[in-house]
C-alpha positions as CSV (number, residue, x, y, z in Angstrom):
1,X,-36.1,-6.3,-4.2
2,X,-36.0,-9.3,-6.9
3,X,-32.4,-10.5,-7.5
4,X,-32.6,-9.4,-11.5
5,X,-33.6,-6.2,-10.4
6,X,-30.8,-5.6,-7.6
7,X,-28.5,-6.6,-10.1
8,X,-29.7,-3.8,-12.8
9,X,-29.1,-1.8,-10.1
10,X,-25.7,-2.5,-8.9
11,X,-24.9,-2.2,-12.8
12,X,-25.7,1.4,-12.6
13,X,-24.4,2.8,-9.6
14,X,-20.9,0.2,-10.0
15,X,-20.5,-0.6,-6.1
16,X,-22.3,-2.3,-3.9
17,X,-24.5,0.0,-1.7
18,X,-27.8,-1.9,-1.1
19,X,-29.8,-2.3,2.3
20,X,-29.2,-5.3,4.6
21,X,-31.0,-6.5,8.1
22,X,-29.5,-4.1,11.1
23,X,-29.1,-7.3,12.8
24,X,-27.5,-9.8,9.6
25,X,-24.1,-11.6,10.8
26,X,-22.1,-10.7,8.1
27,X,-19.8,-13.7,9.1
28,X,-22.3,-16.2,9.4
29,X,-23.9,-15.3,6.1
30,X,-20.5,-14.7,3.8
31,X,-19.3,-18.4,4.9
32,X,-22.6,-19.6,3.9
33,X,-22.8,-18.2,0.8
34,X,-18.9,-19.4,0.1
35,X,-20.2,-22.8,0.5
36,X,-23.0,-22.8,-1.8
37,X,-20.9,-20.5,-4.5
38,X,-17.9,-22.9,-3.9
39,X,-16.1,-19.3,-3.9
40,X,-13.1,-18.9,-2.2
41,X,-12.0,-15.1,-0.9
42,X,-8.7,-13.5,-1.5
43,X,-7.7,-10.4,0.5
44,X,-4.7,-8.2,0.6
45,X,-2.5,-7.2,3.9
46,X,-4.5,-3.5,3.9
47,X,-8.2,-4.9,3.9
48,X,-9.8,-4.2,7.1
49,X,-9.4,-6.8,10.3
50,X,-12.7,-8.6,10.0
51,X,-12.1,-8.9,6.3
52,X,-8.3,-10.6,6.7
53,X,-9.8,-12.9,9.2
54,X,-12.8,-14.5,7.1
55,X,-10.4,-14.6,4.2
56,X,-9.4,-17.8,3.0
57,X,-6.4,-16.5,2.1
58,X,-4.6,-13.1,3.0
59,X,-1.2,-12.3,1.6
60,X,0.6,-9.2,-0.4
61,X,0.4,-8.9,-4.2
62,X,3.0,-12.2,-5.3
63,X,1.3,-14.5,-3.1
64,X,-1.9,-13.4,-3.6
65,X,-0.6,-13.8,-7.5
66,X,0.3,-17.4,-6.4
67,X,-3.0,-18.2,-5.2
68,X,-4.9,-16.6,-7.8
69,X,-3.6,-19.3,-10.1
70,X,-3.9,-22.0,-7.8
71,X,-7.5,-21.8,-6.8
72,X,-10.3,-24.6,-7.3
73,X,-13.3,-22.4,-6.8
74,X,-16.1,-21.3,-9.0
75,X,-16.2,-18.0,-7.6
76,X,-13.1,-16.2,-6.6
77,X,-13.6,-13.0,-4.4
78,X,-10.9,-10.4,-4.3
79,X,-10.8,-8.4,-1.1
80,X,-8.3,-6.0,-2.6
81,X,-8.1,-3.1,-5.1
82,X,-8.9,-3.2,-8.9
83,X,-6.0,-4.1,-10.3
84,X,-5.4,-7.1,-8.2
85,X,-8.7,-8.5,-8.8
86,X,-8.1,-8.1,-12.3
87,X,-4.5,-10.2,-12.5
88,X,-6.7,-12.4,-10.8
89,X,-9.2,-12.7,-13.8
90,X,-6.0,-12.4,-16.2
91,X,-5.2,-15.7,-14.3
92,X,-8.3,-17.0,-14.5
93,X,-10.4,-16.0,-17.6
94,X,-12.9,-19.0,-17.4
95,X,-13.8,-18.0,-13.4
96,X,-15.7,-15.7,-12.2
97,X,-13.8,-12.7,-10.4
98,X,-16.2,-10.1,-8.3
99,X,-14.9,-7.3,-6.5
100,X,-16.8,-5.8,-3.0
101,X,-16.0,-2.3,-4.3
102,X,-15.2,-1.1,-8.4
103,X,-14.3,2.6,-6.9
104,X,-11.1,0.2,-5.0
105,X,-9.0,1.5,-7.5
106,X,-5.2,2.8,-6.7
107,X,-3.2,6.0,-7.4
108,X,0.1,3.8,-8.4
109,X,-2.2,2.5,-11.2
110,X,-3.7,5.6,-11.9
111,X,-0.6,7.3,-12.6
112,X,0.5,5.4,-15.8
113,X,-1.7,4.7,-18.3
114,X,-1.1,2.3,-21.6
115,X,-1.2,5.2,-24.2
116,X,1.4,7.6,-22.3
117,X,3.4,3.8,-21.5
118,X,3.3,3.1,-25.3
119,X,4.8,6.3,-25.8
120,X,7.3,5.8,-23.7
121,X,8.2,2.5,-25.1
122,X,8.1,3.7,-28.7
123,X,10.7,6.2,-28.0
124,X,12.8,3.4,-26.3
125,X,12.4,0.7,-28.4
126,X,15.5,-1.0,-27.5
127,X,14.6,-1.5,-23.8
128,X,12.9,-4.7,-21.9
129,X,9.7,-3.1,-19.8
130,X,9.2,-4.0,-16.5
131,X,6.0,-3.3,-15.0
132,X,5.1,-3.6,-11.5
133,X,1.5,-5.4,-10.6
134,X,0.1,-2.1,-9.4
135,X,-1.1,-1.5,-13.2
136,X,-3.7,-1.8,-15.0
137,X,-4.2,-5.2,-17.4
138,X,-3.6,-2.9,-20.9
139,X,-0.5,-1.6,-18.9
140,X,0.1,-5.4,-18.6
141,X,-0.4,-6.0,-22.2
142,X,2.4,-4.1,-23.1
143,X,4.9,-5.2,-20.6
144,X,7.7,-7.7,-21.2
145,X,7.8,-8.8,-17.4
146,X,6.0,-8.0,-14.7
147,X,6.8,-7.7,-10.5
148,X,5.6,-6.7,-7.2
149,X,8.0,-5.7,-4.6
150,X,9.0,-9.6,-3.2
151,X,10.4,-10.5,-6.3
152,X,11.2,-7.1,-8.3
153,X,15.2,-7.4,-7.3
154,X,15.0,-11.2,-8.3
155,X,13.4,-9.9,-12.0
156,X,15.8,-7.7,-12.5
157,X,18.6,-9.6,-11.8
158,X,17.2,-12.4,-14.0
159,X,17.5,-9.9,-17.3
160,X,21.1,-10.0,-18.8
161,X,23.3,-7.1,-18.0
162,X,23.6,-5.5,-21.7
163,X,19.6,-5.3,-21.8
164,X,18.2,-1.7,-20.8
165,X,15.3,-1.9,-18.9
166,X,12.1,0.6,-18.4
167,X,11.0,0.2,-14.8
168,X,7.4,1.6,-14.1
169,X,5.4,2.8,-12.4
170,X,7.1,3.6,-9.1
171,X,9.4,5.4,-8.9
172,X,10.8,4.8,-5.3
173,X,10.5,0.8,-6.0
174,X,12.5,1.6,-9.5
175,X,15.4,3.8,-7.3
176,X,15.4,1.3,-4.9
177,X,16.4,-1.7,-6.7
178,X,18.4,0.7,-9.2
179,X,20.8,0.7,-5.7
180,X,20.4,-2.8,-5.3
181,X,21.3,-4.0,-8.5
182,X,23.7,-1.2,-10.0
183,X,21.6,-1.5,-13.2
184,X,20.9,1.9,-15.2
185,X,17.0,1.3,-15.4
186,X,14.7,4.2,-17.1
187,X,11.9,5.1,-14.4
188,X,8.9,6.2,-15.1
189,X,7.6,9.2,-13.0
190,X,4.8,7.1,-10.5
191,X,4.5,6.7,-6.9
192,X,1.9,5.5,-4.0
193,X,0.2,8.3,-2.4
194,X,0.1,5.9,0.5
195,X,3.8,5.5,0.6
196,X,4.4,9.0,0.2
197,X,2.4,10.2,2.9
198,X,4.8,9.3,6.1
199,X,6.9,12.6,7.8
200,X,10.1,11.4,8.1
201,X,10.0,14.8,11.2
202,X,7.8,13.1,12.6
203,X,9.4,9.2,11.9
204,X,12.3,10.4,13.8
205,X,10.2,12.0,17.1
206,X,8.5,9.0,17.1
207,X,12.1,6.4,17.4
208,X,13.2,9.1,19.4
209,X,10.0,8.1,22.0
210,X,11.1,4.2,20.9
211,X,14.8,4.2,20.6
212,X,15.3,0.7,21.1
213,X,12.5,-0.1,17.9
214,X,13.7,-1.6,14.8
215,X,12.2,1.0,11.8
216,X,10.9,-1.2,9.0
217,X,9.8,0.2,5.3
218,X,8.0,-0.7,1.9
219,X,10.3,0.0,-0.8
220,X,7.1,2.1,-2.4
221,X,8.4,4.8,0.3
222,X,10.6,8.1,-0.5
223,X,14.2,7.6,-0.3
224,X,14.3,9.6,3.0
225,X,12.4,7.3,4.9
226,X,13.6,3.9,3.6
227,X,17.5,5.3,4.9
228,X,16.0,5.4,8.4
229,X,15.4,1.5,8.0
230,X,16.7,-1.6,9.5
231,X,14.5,-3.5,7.2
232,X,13.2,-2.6,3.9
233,X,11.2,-5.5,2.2
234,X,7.8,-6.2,0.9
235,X,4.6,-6.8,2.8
236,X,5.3,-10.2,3.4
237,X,8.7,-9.3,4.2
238,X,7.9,-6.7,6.7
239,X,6.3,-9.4,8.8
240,X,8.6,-12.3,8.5
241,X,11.4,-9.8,9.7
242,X,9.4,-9.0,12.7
243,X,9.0,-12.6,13.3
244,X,12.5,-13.4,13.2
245,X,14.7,-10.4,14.3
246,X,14.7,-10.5,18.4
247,X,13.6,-6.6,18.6
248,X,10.7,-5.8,21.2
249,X,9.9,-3.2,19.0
250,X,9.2,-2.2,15.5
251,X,8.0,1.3,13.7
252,X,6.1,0.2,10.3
253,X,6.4,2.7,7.5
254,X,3.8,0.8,5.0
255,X,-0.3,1.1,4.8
256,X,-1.7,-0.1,8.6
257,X,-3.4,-2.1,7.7
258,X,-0.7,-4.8,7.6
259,X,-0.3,-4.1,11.6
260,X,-3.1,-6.8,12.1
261,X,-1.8,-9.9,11.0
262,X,1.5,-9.0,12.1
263,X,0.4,-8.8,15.5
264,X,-1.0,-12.2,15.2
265,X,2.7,-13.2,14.6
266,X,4.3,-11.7,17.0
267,X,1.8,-11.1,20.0
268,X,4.8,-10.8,22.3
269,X,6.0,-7.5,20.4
270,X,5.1,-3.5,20.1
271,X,4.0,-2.5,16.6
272,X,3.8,1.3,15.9
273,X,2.7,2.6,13.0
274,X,4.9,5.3,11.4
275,X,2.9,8.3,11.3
276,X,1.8,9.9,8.1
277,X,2.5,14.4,7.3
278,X,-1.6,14.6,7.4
279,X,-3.1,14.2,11.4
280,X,-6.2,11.4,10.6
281,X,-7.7,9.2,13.2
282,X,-4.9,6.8,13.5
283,X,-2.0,8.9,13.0
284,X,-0.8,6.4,10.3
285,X,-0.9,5.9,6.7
286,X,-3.9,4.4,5.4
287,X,-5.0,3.4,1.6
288,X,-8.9,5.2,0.9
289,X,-8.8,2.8,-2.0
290,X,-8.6,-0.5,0.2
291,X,-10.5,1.0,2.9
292,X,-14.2,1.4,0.3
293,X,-14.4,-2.9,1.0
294,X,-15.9,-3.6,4.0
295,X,-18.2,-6.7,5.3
296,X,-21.3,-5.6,3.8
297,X,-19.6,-5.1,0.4
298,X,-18.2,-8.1,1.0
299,X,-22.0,-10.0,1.4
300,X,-23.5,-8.3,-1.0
301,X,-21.0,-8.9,-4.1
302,X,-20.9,-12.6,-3.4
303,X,-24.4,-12.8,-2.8
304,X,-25.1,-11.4,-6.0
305,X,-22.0,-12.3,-8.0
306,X,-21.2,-8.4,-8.6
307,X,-19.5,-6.1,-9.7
308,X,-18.0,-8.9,-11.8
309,X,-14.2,-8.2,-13.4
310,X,-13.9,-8.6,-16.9
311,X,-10.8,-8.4,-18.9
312,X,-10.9,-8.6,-22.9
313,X,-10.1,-11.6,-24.7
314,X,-7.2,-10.3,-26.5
315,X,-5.8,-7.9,-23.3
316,X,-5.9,-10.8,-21.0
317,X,-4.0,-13.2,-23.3
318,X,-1.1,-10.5,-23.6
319,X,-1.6,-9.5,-20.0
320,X,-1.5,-13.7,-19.4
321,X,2.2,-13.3,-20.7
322,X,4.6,-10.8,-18.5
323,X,2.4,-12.6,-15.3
324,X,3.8,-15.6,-16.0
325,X,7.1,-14.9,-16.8
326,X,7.0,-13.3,-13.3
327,X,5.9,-16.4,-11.7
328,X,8.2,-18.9,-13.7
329,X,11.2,-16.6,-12.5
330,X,10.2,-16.4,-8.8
331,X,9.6,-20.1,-8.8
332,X,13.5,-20.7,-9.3
């Protein structure tokens, strides 16, 4: 098949499902092609192990935010989920952003859209919104500040005390650093079906078996979960507290797929995934969304440059805005 032609193709069907060679080293050929593209790839905590370890990059949603605005490529790859990719194109409009997989979507997103946002806002028109990265880029365009769960406390803190805030779209974040902060935020009615997946019965069996384990949470989980924690803290955060709390053991209540770069940072140390209500093949909570990329996707969207993200001109310039008041604020 011709190049022009596979491209029509991948137009219609919107993911990347073409042939390859049995035998092609998917390594081998992504970091050739990332030399001849001069593209550089992005992927989140939750992509798959061989994906984290030919990133160039690999990070939660602030950092990857970081480096999305820092890169000198031609051709940035995100090995992530929709809306990521997007922020990425919001910071980048003159780059070209692909995506292994389009159907990489996420339920957090999902669950607030700009119209019923809007809404919302137009019945509260006195109040500063908030929104956290999980959204889509019109969400964006109508925010006045955006977050992710590193920096969310740090945003709301930075917003003077008499200003009412609308926090959206997760609800468990928003009641988490309503405690944190003692502010009286408005929360819209989202959450992670991810997060939301872990039995806190089955949580305690399982530090029953591991008394001695330190439980550590995502702030995207129920409030019955995170009061079982030692630890609650982003992505990033999860891992740097393994790293430095002298605990043998550790029960991780966020998406697995973080368990593989934190075992490369503490090789010395038991990680156990905290298990989910639904028996699967790991016992743990796993994201279907980030789970669609995988190394073929990977090839095949930088060989042919698709699917490409694209963000209109007038979105992405008021999408550009709460982004970068997020960063200027975390920078300080």
């Amino acid at each position: 098949m011709n190049i022009n032609k596979a491209k029509e193709n991948l137009k219609e069907i919107g993911f990347l499902e073409l042939d390859t060679p049995k035998d092609l080293d998917y390594v081998k050929e992504i970091l050739k092609l990332k030399k001849e593209k001069n593209a550089v790839i992005l992927a989140h905590y939750y992509q798959e192990p061989a994906i984290q370890d030919i990133a160039d990059f690999v990070g939660d949603s602030l950092q990857l935010s970081y480096k999305a605005n820092e890169v000198d490529a031609d051709l940035i790859v995100f090995a992530g989920v929709h809306f990521m990719a997007e922020t990425a194109k919001i910071l980048n409009p003159n780059k070209k952003v692909v995506l292994p997989d389009l159907n990489a979507g996420c339920s957090l997103a999902e669950s607030c859209e700009a119209k019923d946002l809007q809404a919302f806002k137009d019945k509260h028109p006195d109040h500063l919104v908030i929104t956290y990265v999980n959204t889509s880029a019109e969400v964006k365009a109508i925010s006045d500040i955006c977050c992710t769960s590193s920096n969310a406390k740090k945003i709301v803190d930075s917003v003077p005390l008499d200003q009412p805030i609308i926090f959206a779209p997760d609800r468990n974040l928003g009641a988490w650093i309503k405690k944190e902060t003692g502010r009286d935020m408005l929360l819209w009615d989202g959450a992670c079906v991810v997060h939301e997946a872990f039995s806190i019965d089955k949580l305690l069996k399982t530090y029953n078996v591991h008394p001695d384990a330190k439980i550590i949470a995502h702030p995207e989980s129920e409030d019955h979960i995170l009061k079982t924690a030692a630890y609650i803290g982003s992505t990033s955060g999860l891992i740097n507290y393994a790293k430095t709390n002298p605990a043998k053991e550790f029960i991780v209540a966020t998406e697995a797929g973080i368990l593989h770069e934190m075992q490369k940072e503490v090789p010395d140390k038991k990680l156990i995934p905290a298990p989910a209500v639904e028996d699967n093949s790991c016992a743990c909570s796993e994201c279907p969304y980030m789970k669609l990329n995988n190394m073929k996707k990977l090839y095949l969207c930088m060989k042919y440059e698709l699917p490409e993200i694209q963000v209109p001109d007038d979105i992405q310039k008021k999408a550009l805005i709460p982004i970068q008041r997020m960063l200027e604020i975390s920078a300080k």
